[in-house]
C-alpha positions, 0 to 999 in steps of 0.5 A: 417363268409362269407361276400360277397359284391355287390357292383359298384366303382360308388356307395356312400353306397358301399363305406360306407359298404367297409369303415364299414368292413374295419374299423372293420375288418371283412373279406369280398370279394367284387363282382363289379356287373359292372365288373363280367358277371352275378353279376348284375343278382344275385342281381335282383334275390334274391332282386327282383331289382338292389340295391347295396350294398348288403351284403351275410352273410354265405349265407343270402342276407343283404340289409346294407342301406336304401334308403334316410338314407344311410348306416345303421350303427348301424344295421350292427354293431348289425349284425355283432357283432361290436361296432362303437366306435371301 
């Protein structure tokens, strides 16, 4: 599996999916749309706005939280195969 992450330093639901991957250990590469040329573009691209964090699964755009309710845990972990007592 290839996992992408958009993400910013600055936002607490990146900082939850990052916490979230590592825990579970799934590889992932992280994108700083602060921090590389055109990142922010390809999240209004394929999500129409800036929302962060995005995940891209072998190539599928994921939005993994829902505004108001944060991180969305047990769907990621469904997702990905994972457990959260893991």
């Amino acid at each position: 599996m290839d996992l992408l992450l958009y993400s910013a330093s600055w936002c607490r639901d990146c900082r939850e999916a990052k916490r979230f991957l590592t825990k579970h250990n799934i590889p992932f590469k992280e994108i700083d749309i602060e921090a590389t040329p055109g990142a922010a573009e390809q999240v209004i691209a394929h999500v129409g706005k800036r929302a962060i964090p995005q995940f891209v699964i072998d190539g599928k755009w994921v939005q993994p939280y829902r505004p108001g309710f944060g991180f969305l845990h047990d769907e990621m972990s469904e997702l990905l195969g994972v457990t959260e007592a893991g």
